[in-house]
LOLUMTI-620676 format. One record per residue: residue number from 1; x, y, z of N, C-alpha, C in turn. Coordinates in steps of 0.05 Angstrom, whole numbers, plus 5000, padded with zeros to 4 digits. Layout:
BEGIN
NUM,X,Y,Z,X,Y,Z,X,Y,Z;
...
***
This chain:
BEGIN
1,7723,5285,4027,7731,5292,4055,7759,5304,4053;
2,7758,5321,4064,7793,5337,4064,7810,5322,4081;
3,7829,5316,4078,7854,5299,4088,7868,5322,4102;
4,7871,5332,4122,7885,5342,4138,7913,5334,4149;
5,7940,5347,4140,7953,5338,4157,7970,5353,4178;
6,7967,5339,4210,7965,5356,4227,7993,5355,4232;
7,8008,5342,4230,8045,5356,4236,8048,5393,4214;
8,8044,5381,4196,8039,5403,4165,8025,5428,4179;
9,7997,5422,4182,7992,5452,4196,7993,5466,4226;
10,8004,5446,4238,8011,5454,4266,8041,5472,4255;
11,8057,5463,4247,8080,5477,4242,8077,5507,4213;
12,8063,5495,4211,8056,5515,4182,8048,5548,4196;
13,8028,5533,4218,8014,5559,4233,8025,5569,4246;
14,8046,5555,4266,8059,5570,4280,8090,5590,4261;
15,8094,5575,4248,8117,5584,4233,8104,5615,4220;
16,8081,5616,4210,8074,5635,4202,8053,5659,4223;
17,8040,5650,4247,8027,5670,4257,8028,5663,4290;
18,8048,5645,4297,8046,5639,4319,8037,5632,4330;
19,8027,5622,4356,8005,5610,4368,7975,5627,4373;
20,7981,5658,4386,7962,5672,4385,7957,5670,4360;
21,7962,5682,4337,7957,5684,4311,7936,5662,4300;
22,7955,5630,4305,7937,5615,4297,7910,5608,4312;
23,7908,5617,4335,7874,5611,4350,7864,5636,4331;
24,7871,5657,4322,7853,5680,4318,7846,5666,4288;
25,7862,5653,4275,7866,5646,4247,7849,5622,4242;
26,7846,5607,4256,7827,5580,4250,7805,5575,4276;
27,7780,5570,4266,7758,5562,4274,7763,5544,4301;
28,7747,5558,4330,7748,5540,4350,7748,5516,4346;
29,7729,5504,4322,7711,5474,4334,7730,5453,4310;
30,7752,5471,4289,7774,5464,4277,7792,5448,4301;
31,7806,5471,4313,7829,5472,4328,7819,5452,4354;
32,7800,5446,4353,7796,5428,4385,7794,5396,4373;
33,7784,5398,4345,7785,5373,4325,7810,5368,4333;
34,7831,5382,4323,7862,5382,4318,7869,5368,4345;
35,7862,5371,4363,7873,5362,4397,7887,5392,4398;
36,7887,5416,4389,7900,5436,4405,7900,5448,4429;
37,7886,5436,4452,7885,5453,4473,7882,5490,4484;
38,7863,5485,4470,7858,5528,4463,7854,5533,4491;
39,7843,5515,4512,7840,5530,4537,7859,5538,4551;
40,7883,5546,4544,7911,5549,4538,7922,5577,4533;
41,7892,5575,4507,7896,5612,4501,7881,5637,4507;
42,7890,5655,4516,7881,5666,4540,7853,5670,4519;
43,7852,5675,4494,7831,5687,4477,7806,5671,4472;
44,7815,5644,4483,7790,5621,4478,7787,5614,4508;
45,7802,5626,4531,7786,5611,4558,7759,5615,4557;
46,7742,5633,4548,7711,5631,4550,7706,5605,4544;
47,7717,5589,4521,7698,5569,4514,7702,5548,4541;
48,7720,5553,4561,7709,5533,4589,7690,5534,4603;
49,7680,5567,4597,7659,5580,4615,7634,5581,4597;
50,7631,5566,4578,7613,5574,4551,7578,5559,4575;
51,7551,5565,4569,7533,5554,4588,7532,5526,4581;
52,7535,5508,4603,7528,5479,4601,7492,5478,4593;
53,7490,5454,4586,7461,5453,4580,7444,5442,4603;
54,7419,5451,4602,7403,5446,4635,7407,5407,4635;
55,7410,5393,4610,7412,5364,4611,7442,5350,4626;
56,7452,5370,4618,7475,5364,4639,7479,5369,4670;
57,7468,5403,4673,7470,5396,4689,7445,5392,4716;
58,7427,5374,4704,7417,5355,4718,7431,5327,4723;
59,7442,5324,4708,7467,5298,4703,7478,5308,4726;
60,7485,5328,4735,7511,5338,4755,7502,5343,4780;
61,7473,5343,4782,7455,5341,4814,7453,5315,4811;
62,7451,5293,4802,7445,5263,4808,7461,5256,4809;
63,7489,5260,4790,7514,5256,4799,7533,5256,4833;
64,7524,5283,4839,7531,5291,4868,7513,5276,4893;
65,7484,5276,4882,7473,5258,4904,7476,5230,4903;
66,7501,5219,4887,7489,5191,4871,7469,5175,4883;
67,7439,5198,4863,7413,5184,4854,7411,5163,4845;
68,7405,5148,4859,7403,5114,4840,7427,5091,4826;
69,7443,5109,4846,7479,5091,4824,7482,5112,4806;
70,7480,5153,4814,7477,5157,4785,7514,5153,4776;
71,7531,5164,4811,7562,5151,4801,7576,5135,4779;
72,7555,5113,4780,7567,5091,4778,7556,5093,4741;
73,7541,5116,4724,7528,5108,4711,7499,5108,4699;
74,7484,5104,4730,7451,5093,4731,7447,5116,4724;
75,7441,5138,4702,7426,5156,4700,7398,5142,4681;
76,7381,5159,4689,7361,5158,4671,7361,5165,4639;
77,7353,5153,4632,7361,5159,4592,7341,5188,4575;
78,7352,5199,4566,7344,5228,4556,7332,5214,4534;
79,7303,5212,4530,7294,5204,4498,7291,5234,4472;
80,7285,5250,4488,7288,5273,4464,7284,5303,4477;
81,7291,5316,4459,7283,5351,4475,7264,5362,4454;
82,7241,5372,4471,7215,5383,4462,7222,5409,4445;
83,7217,5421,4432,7218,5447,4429,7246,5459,4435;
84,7264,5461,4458,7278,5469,4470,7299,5452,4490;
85,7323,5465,4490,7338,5451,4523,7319,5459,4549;
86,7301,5476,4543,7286,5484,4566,7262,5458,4568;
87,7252,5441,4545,7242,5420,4562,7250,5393,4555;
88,7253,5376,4579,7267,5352,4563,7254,5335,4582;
89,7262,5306,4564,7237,5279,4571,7260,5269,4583;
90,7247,5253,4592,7266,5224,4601,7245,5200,4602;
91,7263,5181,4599,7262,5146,4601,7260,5139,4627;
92,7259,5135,4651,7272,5122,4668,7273,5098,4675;
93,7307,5093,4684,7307,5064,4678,7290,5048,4701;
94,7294,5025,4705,7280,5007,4723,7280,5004,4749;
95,7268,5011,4772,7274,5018,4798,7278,5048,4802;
96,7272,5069,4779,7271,5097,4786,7242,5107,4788;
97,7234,5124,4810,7218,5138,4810,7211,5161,4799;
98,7187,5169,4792,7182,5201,4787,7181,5219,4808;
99,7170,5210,4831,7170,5223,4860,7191,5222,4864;
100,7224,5214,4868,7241,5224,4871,7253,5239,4860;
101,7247,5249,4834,7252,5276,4824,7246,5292,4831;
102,7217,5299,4832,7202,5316,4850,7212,5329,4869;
103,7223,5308,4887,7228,5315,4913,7263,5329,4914;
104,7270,5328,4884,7300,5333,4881,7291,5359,4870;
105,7272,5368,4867,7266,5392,4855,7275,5423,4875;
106,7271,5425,4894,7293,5446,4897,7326,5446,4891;
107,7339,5421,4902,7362,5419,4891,7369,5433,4860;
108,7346,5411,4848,7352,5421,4818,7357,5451,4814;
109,7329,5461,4826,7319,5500,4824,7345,5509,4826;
110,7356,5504,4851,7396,5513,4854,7412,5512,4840;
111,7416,5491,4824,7438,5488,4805,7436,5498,4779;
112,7406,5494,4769,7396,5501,4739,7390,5540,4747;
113,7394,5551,4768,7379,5587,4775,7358,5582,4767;
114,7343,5567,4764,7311,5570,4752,7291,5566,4766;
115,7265,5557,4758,7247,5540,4761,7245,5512,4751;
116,7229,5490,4759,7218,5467,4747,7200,5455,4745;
117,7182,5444,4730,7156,5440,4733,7174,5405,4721;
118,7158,5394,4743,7166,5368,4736,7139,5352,4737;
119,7136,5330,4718,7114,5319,4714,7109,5290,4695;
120,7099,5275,4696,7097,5245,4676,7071,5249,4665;
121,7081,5245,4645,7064,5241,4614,7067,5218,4602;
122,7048,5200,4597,7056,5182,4582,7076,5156,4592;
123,7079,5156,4622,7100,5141,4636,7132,5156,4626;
124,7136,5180,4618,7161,5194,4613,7165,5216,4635;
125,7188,5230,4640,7192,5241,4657,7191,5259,4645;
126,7175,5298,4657,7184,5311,4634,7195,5337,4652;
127,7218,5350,4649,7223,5371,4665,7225,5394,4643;
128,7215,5416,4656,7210,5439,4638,7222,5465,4656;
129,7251,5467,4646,7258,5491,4656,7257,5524,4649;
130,7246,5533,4673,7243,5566,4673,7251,5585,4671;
131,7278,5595,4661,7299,5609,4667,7294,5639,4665;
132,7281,5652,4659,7276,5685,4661,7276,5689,4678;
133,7288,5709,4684,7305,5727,4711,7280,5741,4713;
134,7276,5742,4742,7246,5754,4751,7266,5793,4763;
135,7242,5815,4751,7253,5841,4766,7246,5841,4790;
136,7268,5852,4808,7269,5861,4841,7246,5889,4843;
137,7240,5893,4826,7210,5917,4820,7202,5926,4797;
138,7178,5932,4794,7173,5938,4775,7140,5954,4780;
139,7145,5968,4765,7118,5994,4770,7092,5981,4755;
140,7071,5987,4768,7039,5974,4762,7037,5992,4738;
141,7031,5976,4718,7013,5984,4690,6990,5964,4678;
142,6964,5983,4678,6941,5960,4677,6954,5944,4642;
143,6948,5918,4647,6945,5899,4622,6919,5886,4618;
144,6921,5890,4600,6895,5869,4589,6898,5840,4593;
145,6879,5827,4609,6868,5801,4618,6866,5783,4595;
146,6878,5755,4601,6861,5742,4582,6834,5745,4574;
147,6821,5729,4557,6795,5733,4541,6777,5709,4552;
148,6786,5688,4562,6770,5671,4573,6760,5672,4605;
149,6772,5690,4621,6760,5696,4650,6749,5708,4651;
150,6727,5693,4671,6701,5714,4688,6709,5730,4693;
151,6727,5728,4714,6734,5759,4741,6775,5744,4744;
152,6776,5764,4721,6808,5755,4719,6819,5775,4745;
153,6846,5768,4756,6853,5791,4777,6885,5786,4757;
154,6899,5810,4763,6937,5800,4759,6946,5794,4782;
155,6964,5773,4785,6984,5761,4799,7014,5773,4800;
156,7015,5766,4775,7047,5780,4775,7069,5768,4760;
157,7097,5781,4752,7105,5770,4732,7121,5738,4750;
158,7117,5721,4726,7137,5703,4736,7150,5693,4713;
159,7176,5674,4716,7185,5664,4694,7175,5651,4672;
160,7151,5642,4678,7138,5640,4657,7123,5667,4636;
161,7123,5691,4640,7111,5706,4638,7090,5721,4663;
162,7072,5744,4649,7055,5752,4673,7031,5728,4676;
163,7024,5728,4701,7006,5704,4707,6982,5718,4713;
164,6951,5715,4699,6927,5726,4713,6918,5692,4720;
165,6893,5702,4736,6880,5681,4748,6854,5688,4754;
166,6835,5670,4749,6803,5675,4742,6784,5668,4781;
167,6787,5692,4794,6771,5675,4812,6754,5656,4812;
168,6733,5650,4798,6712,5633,4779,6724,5609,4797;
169,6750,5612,4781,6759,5583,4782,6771,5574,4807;
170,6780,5600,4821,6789,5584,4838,6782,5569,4862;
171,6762,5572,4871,6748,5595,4882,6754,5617,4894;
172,6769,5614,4922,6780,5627,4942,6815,5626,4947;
173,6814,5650,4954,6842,5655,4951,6854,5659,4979;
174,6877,5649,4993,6894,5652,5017,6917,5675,5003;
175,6926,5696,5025,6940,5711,5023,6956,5718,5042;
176,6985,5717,5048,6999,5717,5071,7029,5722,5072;
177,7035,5739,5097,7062,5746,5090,7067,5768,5109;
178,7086,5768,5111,7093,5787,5135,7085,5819,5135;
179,7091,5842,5157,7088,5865,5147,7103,5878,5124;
180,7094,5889,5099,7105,5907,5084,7117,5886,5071;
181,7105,5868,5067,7117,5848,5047,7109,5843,5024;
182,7077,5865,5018,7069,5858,4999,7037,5849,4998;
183,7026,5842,5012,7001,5842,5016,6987,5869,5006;
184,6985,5882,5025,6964,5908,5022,6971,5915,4996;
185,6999,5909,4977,7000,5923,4955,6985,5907,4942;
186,6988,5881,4933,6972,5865,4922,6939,5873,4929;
187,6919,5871,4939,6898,5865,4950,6894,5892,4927;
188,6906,5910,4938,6902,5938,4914,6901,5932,4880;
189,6914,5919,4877,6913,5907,4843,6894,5893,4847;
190,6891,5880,4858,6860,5853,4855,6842,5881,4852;
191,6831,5899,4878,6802,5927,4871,6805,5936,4850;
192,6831,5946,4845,6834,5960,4815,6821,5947,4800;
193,6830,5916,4789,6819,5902,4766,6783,5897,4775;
194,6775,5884,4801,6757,5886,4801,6730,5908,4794;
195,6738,5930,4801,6714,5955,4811,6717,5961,4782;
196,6734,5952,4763,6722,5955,4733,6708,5932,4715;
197,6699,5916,4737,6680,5897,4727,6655,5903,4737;
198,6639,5909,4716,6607,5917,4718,6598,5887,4735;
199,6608,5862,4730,6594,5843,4744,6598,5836,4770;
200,6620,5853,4780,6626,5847,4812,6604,5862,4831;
201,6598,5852,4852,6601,5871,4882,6621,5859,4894;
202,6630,5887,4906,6658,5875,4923,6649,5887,4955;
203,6656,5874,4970,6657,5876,5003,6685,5872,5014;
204,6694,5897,5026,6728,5893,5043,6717,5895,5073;
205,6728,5872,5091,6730,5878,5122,6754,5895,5118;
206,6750,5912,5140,6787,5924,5145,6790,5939,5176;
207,6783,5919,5189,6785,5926,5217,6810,5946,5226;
208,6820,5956,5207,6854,5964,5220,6843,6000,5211;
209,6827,5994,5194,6815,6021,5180,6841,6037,5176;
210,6859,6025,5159,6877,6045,5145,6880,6041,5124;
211,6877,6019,5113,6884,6011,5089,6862,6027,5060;
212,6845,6018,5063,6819,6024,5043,6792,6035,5045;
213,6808,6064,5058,6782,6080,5068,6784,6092,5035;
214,6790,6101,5018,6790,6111,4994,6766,6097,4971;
215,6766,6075,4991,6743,6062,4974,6715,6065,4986;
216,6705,6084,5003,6679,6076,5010,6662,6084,4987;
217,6668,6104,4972,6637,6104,4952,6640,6081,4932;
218,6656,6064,4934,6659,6034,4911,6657,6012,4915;
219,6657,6016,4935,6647,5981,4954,6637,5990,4981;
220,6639,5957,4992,6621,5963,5015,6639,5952,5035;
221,6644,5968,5052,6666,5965,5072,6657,5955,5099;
222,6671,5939,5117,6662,5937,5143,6685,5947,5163;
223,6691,5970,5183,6702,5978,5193,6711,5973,5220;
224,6685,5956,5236,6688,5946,5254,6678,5923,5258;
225,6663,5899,5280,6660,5874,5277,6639,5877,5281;
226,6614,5895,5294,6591,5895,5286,6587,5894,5259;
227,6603,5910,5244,6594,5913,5212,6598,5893,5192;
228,6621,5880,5211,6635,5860,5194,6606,5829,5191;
229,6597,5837,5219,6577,5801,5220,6554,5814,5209;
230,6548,5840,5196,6518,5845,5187,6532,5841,5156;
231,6550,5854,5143,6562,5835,5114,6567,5814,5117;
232,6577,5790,5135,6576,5773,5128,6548,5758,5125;
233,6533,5760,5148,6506,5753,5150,6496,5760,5120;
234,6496,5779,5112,6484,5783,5086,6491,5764,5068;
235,6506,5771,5063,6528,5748,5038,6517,5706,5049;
236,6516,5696,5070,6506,5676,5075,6475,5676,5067;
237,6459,5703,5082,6423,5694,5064,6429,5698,5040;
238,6447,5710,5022,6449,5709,4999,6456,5678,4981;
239,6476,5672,5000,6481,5641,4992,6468,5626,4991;
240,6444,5626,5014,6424,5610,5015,6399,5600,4997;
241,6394,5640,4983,6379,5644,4959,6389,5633,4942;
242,6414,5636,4937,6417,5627,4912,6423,5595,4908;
243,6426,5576,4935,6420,5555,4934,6394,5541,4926;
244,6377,5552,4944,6348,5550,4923,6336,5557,4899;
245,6357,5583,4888,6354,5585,4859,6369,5561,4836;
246,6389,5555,4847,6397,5535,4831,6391,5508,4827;
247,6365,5496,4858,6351,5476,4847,6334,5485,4836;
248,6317,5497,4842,6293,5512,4817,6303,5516,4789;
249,6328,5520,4785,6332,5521,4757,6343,5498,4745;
250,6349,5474,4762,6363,5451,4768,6388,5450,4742;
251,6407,5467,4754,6439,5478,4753,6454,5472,4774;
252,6480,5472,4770,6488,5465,4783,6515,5500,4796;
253,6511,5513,4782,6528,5543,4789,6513,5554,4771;
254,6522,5583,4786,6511,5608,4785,6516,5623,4744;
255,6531,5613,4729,6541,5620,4707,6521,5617,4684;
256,6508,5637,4666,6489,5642,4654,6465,5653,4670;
257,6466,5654,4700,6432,5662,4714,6433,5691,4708;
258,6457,5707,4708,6448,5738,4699,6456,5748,4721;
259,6466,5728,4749,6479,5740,4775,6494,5754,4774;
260,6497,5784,4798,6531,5787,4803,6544,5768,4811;
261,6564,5775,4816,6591,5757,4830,6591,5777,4856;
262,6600,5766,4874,6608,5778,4898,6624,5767,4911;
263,6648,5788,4913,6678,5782,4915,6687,5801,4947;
264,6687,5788,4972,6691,5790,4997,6722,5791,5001;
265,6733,5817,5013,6765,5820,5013,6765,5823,5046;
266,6780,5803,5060,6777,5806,5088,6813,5813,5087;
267,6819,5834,5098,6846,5848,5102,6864,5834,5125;
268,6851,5828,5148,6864,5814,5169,6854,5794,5180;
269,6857,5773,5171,6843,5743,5178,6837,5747,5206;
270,6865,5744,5217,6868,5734,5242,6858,5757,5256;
271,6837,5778,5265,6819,5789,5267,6795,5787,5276;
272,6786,5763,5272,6753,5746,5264,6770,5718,5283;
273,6789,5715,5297,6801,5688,5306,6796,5696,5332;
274,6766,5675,5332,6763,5673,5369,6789,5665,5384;
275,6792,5652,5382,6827,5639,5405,6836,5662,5409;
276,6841,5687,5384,6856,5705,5399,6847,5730,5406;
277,6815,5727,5408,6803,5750,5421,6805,5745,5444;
278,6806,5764,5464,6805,5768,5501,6783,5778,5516;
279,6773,5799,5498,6744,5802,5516,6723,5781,5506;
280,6711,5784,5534,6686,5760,5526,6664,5760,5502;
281,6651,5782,5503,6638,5803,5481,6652,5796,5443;
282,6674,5805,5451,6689,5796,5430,6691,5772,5418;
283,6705,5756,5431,6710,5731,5423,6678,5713,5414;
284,6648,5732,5431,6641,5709,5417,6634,5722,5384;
285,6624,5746,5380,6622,5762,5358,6642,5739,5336;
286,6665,5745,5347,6682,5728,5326,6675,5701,5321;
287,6672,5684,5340,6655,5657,5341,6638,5661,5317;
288,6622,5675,5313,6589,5680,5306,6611,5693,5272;
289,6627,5706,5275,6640,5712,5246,6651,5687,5226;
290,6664,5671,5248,6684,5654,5236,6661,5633,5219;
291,6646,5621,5239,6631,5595,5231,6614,5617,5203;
292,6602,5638,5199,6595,5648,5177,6617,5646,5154;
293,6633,5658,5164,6667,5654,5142,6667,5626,5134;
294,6664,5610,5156,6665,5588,5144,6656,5569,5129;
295,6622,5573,5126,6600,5561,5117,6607,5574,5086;
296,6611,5603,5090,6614,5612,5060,6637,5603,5038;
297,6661,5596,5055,6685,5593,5036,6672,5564,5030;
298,6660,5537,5048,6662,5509,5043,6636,5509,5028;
299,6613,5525,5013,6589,5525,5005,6588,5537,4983;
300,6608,5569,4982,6590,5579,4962,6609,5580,4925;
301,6621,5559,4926,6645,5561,4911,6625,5567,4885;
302,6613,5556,4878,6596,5556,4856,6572,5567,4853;
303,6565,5584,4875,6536,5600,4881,6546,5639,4871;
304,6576,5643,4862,6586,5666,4848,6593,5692,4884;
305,6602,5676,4899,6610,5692,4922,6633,5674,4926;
306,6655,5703,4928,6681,5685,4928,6703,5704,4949;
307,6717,5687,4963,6733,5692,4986,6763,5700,4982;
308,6769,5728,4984,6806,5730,4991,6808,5739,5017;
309,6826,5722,5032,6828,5727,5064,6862,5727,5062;
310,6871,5753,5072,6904,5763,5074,6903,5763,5107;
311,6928,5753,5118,6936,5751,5140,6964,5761,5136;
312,6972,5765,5163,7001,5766,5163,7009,5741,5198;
313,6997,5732,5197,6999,5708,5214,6995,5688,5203;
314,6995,5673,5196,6975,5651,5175,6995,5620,5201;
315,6975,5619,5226,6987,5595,5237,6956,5584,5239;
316,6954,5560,5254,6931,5540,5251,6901,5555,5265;
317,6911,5577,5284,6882,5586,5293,6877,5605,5275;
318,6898,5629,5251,6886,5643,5245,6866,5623,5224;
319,6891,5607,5201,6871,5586,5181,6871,5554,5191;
320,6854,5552,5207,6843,5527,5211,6846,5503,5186;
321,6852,5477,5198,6848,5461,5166,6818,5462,5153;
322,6803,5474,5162,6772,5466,5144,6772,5494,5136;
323,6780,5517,5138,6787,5536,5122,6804,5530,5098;
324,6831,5522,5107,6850,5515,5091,6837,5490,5056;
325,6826,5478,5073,6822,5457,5058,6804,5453,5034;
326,6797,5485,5040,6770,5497,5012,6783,5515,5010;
327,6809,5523,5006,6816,5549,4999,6839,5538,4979;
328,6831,5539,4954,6848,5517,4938,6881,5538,4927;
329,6874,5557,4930,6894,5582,4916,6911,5592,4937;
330,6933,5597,4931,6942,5626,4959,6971,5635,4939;
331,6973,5659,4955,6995,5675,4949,7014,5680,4972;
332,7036,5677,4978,7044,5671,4998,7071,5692,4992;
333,7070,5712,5005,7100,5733,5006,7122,5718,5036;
334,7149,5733,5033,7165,5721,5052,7151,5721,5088;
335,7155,5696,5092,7142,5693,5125,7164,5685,5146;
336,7154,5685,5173,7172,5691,5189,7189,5671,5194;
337,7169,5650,5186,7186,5615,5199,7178,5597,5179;
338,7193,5570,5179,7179,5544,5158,7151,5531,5167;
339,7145,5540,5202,7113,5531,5192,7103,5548,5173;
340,7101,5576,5187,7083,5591,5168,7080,5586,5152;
341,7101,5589,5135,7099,5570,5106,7086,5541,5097;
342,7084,5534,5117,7087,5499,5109,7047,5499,5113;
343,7041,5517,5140,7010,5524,5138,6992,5539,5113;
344,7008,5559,5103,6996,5573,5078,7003,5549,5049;
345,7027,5538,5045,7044,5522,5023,7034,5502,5024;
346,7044,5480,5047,7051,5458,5053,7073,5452,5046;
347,7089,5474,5039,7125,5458,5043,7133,5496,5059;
348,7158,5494,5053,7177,5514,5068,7190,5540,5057;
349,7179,5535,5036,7194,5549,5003,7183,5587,5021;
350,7171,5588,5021,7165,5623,5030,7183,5627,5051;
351,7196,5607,5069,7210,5619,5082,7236,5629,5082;
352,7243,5622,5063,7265,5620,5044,7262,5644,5012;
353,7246,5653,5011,7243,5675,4991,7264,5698,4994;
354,7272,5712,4977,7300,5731,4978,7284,5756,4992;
355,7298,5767,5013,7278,5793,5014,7269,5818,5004;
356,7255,5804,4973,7254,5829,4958,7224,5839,4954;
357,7210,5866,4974,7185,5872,4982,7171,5862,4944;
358,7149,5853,4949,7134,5841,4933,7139,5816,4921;
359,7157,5801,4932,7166,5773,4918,7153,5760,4932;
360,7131,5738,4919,7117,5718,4933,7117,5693,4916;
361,7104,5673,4932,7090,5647,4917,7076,5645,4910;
362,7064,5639,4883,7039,5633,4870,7034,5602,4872;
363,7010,5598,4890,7004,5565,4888,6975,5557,4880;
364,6966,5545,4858,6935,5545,4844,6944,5514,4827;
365,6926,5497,4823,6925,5489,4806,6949,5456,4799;
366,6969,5454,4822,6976,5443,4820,7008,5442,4817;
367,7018,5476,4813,7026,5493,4803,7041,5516,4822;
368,7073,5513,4824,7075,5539,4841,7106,5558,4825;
369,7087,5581,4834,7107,5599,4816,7126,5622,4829;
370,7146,5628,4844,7154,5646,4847,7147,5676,4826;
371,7142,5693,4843,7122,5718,4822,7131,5745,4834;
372,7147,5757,4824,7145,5782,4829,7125,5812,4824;
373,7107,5816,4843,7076,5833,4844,7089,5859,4835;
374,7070,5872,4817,7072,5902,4809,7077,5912,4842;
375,7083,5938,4834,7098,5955,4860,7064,5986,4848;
376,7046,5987,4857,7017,6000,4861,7021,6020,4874;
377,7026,6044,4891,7036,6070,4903,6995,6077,4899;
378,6987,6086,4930,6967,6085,4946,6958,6115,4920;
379,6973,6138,4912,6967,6155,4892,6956,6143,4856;
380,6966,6130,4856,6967,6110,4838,6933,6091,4837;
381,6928,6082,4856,6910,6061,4853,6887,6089,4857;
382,6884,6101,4879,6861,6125,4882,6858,6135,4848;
383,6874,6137,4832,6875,6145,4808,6862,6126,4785;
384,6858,6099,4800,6850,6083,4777,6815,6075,4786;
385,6815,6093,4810,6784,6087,4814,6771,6092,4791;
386,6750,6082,4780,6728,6082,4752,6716,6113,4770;
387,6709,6124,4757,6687,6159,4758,6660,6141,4767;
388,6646,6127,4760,6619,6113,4777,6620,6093,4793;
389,6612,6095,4814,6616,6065,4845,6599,6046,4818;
390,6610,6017,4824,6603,5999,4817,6588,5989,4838;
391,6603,5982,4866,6584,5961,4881,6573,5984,4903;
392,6538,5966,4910,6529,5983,4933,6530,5967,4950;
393,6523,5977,4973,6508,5956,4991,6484,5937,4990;
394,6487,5906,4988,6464,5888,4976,6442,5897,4975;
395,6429,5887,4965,6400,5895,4963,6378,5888,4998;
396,6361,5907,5000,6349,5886,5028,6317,5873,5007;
397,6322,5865,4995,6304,5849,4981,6311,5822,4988;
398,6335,5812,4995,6343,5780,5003,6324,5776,5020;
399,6306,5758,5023,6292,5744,5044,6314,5740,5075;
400,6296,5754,5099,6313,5748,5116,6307,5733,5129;
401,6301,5707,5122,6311,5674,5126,6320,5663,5095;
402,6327,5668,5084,6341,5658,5062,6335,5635,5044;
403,6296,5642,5047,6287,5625,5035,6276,5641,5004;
404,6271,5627,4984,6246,5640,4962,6221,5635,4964;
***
């Protein structure tokens, strides 16, 4: 071990290169051994500003709220770091919860700029921080899908990377968010990816008829609300068939029968919402739409007919809780208020999103991701139509009572 002696080279250094001289001349993690005080010199103030580690400062949110006595001490004990400072365990001591982390989880998101996926394994605490800086835009370029999804769609990038997601699985998807926030662009990347799956038919309501007239030779469109309850009607005797095909084959979903998939894009929820139709005529049409909408999202999760419904209202009459409550997925762009949010979410987080057009919430699985959506230009997607229509209009072979 080298014997250092520090009167000897404190004077040695300065005598010979001065004080600047000697920070340039000997090793930071030397000179702070020494007790020199380098934050002193103008050439080493970075190392005050050098990045703290996300373990600290989580130490420094429980500190400020003192979580648990953390003042006094009471922190929870760090048993090891996985892979990275980006995931780390904890111990917690006796009388600490895991749900109060949880619930400290935006705090955290603030202090760490990130994300957090917080979670117990094993009776350990495990927080896994996100830190990749999400782009304020970024131009649509098709990627290749994972290899394990049916009917993969893209989501969008998030700090974890780009996120796809398998309708299959989800089943049905909620979509919501104000005007020009990002919807209509999205809904465009979902046709794109779809109408190049030989296994889809796809059906769009679009009562507003501006959005996806470009698509009539590729799907099957409903333009107005007569059209809209003769596709949905279809899609229900379809459900029905294929309910009786699956006890006859005694299965339990549609995967291996050789089915399409049929993937229903309703553009304006709140559209089909008796409460807020006014003519009589109307409102009941919608009546007669909704309870079909509805039978199909709570029935057909596993019969290969699957639901994305985009609103830009998303309050309790456009999604009802027995809508909501089978609609396990949603994507949620910036909304007007913390219900909205708290109706599409169940917390508040969308209302609070930065306002950058295409920044939304990804919620699936247990799982929520802030995600910034490809930026799709209406020239752009017309461009990615496939040269042959994939979907027609169903077949009229369905039994019309929806029996076999």
């Amino acid at each position: 071990m080298v014997d250092i002696n520090l009167q000897k080279l404190q004077a040695g250094g300065i005598a010979a290169v001065g004080l600047a001289g000697m920070a340039a001349f000997y090793p930071a993690g030397l000179l702070f051994a020494l007790g020199l005080g380098l934050t002193g010199f103008a050439g080493y103030k970075v190392i005050e500003d050098m990045p703290k580690s996300n373990n600290k400062k989580i130490e420094e949110v429980l500190k400020a709220l003192n979580y648990a006595g953390a003042k006094h001490g009471n922190l929870p004990v760090q048993v090891n770091k996985t892979k990275s400072d980006n995931h780390l365990v904890y111990e917690l001591k006796p009388g600490m919860c895991p749900d109060d982390f949880k619930n400290l989880k935006p705090r955290l998101n603030s202090h760490l700029q990130a994300e957090t996926d917080i979670y117990v394994n094993n009776s350990q605490l495990h927080i896994e921080v996100l830190n990749e800086k999400l782009p304020e835009s970024f131009l649509y370029k098709r990627q290749e899908p994972p290899g394990d999804m049916i009917l993969p769609i893209p989501i969008g990038k998030s700090r974890a990377g780009f996120l796809w997601a398998d309708i299959v699985k989800m089943p049905h998807l909620a979509v919501a968010g104000e005007t020009r926030g990002g919807k209509s662009n999205f809904l465009h990347q979902v046709i794109a990816q779809l109408l190049h799956n030989e296994k889809v038919k796809l059906h769009i309501v679009d009562l507003k008829k501006v959005e996806f007239g470009y698509l009539q030779d590729h799907a099957e469109i409903a333009l107005t609300l007569p059209d809209t309850l003769k596709v949905l009607e279809r899609l229900t005797l379809e459900m029905m068939y294929r309910m009786d095909m699956l006890m006859n084959n005694r299965k339990n979903n549609v995967v291996g029968l050789g089915l399409p998939y049929h993937v229903l894009i309703i553009d304006e929820l709140s559209q089909l919402s008796p409460s807020l139709a006014t003519d009589s005529k109307v409102k009941e049409m919608c009546k007669i739409a909704h309870q079909m909408l509805t039978s199909l999202i709570c029935l057909s999760a596993a019969l290969g007919i699957h639901i994305i419904a985009s609103t830009q209202r998303p309050d309790r009459e456009v999604l009802p809780g027995q809508l909501k409550a089978n609609i396990p997925a949603a994507l949620c762009f910036q909304v007007k208020n913390k219900k909205n949010s708290e109706i599409v979410l169940d917390n508040n987080n969308a209302a609070s999103l930065p306002p950058v057009k295409g920044r939304g919430l990804w919620q699936f699985d247990g799982k929520e991701r802030e995600v910034q959506v490809q930026h799709l230009p209406l020239g752009m997607a017309i461009g990615l139509l496939p040269k042959v229509a994939v979907t027609k209009p169903m077949e009229e072979s369905v039994p019309v009572d929806g029996r076999t």
